[in-house]
C-alpha positions in Angstrom: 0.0 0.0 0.0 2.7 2.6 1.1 4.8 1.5 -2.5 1.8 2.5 -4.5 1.3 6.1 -2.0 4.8 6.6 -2.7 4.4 6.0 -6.4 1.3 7.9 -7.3 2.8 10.8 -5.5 6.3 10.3 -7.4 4.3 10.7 -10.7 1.9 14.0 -9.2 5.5 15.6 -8.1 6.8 15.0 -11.9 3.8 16.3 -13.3 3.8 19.2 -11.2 7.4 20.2 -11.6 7.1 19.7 -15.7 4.2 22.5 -15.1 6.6 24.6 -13.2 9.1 24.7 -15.4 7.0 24.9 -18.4 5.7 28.3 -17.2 9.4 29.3 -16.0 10.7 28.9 -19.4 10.3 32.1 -21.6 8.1 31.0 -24.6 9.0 30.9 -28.1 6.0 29.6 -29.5 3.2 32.7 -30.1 0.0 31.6 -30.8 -2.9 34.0 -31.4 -6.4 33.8 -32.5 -8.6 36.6 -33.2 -12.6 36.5 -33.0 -15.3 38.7 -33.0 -18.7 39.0 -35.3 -18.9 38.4 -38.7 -17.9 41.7 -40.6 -16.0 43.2 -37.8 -12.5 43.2 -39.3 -10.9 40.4 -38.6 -9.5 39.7 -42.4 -8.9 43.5 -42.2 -6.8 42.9 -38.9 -4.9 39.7 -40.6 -4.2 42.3 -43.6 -2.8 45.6 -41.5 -0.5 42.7 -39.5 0.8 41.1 -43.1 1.2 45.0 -44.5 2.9 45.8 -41.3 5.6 42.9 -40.7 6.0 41.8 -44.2 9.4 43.4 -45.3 10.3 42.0 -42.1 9.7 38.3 -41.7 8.5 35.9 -43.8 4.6 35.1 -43.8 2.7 32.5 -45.3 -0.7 31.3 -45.3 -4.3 33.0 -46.8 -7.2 35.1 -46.2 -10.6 34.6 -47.2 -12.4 37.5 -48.8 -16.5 37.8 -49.8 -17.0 37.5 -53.5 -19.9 40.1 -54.7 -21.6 41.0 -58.0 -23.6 44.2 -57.7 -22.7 44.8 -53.9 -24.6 41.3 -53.0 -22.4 38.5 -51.6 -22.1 36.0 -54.0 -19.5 33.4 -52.3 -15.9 33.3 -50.8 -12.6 33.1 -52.0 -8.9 32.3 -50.9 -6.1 34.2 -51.6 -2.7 32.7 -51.0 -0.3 35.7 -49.1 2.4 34.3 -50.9 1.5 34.6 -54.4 -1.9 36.0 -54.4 -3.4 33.3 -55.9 -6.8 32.2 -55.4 -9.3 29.6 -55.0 -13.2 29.4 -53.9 -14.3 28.2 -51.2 -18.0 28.6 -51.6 -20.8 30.4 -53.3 -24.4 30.4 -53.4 -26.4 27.5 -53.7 -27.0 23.6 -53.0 -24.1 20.9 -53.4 -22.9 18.1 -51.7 -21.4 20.2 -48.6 -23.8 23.4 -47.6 -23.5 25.7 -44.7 -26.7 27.9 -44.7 -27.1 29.6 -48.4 -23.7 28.5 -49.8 -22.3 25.5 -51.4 -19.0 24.9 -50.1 -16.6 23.8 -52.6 -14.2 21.4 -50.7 -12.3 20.1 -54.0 -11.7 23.6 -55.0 -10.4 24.2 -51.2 -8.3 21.1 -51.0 -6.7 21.7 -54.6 -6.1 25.3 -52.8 -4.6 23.9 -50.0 -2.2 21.5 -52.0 -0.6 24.6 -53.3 -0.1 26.3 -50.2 3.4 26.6 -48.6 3.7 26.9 -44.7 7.2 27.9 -44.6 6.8 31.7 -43.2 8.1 32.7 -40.0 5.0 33.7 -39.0 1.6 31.8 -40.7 -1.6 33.6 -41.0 -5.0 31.5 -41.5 -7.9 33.8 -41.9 -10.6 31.9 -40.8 -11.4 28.8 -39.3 -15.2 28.5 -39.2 -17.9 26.6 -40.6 -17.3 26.7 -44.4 -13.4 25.1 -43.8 -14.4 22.9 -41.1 -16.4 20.8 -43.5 -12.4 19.7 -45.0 -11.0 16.8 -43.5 -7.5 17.7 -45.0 -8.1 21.5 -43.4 -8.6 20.3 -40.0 -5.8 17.8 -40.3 -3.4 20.7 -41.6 -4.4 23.1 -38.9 -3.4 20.7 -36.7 -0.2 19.9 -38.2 0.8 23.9 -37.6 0.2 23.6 -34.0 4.3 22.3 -33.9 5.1 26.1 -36.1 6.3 28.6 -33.6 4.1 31.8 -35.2 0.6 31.0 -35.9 -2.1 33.7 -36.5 -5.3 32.3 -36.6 -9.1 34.1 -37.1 -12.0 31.8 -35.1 -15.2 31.5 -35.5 -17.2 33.6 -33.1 -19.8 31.1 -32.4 -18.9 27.7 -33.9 -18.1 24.7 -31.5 -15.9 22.0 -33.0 -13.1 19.9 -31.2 -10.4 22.3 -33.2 -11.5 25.1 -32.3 -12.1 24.3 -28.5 -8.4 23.4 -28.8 -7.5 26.9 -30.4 -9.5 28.5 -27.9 -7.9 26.6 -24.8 -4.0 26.6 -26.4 -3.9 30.3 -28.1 -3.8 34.0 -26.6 -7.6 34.9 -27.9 -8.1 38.5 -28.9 -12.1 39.1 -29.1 -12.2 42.3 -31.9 -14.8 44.9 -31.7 -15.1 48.5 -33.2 -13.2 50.1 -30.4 -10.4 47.8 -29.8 -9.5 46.1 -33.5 -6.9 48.9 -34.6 -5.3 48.7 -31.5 -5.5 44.5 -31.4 -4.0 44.9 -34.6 -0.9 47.2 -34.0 -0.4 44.8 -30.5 0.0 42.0 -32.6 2.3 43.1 -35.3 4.5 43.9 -31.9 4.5 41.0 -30.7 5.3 39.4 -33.9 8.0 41.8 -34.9 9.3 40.6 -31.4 9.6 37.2 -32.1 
């Protein structure tokens, strides 16, 4: 009985000092998600943060953008921050894969993320919601980033998925609104450039 006591508290002790020095240790890895409502600025945000450390460090990833014909939204599309290339992602109307009005177009978004090169020093993904969340191959290379040091992330405001309760447990969250986005984005292209 006293073995197993001694044992059990052996294992505790270890786990408890990894903790301590975990949180001792200055750390290198900076991972930040930004959220907020849809159409408050959070591609915007993603954008002034590229504009602002791009002749300084290496970026990589995309941004999704509305598509519209008229000033209606018509669908979304990807562009690539390395060489502005782009893809869909969805657009209005019934498919296989639908989140509300829109057809999502995973083959178009997996052919898109194919191309893609995470090699920056800092990678930006702008968003993780609903639409990208329907990709198997998305999730799975979201996941794979987790090991980069610099990730920039948008979330979802609302959506629940298991990858984005990780985000939200593992990353600094920033929660955008019309008073604070400028400044959110000036903090992060700080600590970025401090990296």
């Amino acid at each position: 009985m006293n073995n197993i006591f001694i044992f059990i508290f052996i294992i505790n002790f270890k786990t408890f000092a990894e903790k301590k020095i975990k949180l001792m240790l200055p750390n290198t890895n900076m991972h930040i998600a930004v959220t907020g409502r849809p159409g408050i600025g959070k591609t915007t945000l993603c954008l002034k943060v590229y504009e602002s450390l791009k002749p300084k460090i290496k970026i990589s990833g995309f941004i999704t953008l509305e598509e519209r014909v008229k000033g209606v939204r018509v669908g979304f599309k990807l562009v690539d921050l390395n060489t502005n290339q782009e893809a869909k992602l969805a657009r209005i109307g019934k498919g296989k894969v639908n989140v509300g009005k829109y057809e999502v177009l995973i083959e178009s978004f997996e052919d898109f993320l194919d191309k893609l090169k995470f090699d920056g020093d800092l990678i930006i993904i702008d968003e993780i919601g609903p639409m990208e969340l329907k990709s198997y191959k998305f999730i799975s290379t979201v996941r794979d980033l987790f090991s980069k040091e610099n990730l920039l992330f948008t979330i979802h405001y609302k959506a629940r998925h298991p990858l984005l309760d990780t985000i939200r447990r593992d990353f600094r969250i920033y929660t955008i609104d019309e008073k604070n986005r400028n400044w959110v984005a000036e903090e992060i292209a700080k600590i970025y450039a401090r990296c």
